[in-house]
N, C-alpha and C positions, 0 to 999 in steps of 0.2 A: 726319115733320116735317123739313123745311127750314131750316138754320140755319147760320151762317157761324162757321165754325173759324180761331184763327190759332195757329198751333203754333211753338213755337220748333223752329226747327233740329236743334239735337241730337234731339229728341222727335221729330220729322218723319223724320228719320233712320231712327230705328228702325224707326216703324212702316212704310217702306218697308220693311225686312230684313225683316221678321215676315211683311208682304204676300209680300214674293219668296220665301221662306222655305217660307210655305204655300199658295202657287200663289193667294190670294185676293183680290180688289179692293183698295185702300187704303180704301175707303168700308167695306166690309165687316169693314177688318183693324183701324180704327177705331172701329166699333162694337163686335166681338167683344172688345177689349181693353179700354173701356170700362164693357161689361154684368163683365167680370170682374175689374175692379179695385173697380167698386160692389160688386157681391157679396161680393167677398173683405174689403172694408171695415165690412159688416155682419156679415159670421161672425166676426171677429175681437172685435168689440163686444160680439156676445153669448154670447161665448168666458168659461168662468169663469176666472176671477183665481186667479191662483199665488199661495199664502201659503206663506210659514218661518214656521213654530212655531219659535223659539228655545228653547233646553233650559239651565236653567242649570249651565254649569263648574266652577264653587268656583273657589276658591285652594288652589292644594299648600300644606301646611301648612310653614311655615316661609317662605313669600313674602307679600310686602308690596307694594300697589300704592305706598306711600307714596315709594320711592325708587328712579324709575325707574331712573338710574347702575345700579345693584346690579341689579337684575334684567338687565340689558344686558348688565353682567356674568357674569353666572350663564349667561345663555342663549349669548351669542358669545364669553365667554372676556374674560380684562382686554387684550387686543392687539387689542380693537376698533377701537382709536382710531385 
């Protein structure tokens, strides 16, 4: 297929490097970087999803979310400030 391309510059750039790089046409170092950015755009899609299980912490006994100051204290010391 037949079809008119307009590349920006910096994008035009590379795929001159990529062409000089691996001895291959620009027509061919265009489509090979094409067929592999489609494919890699599909494998990632049907890539499964990363999940965290969160595990619950508690509280140390004797701490309170209720007063942040004081925990701030406890954990950096009262010369935070």
């Amino acid at each position: 297929m037949r079809t008119t391309l307009t590349l920006e510059p910096d994008v035009a750039a590379l795929v001159q490097q990529e062409a000089k790089r691996t001895g291959a046409s620009f027509k061919a170092t265009v489509n090979d970087l094409l067929r592999k950015g489609t494919l890699t755009s599909h494998q990632k899609s049907a890539e499964e999803k990363f999940e965290v299980t969160p595990l619950p912490m508690g509280l140390m006994p004797g701490l309170s979310y209720d007063s942040i100051p004081e925990l701030l204290d406890l954990i950096e010391g009262p010369f935070r400030r």
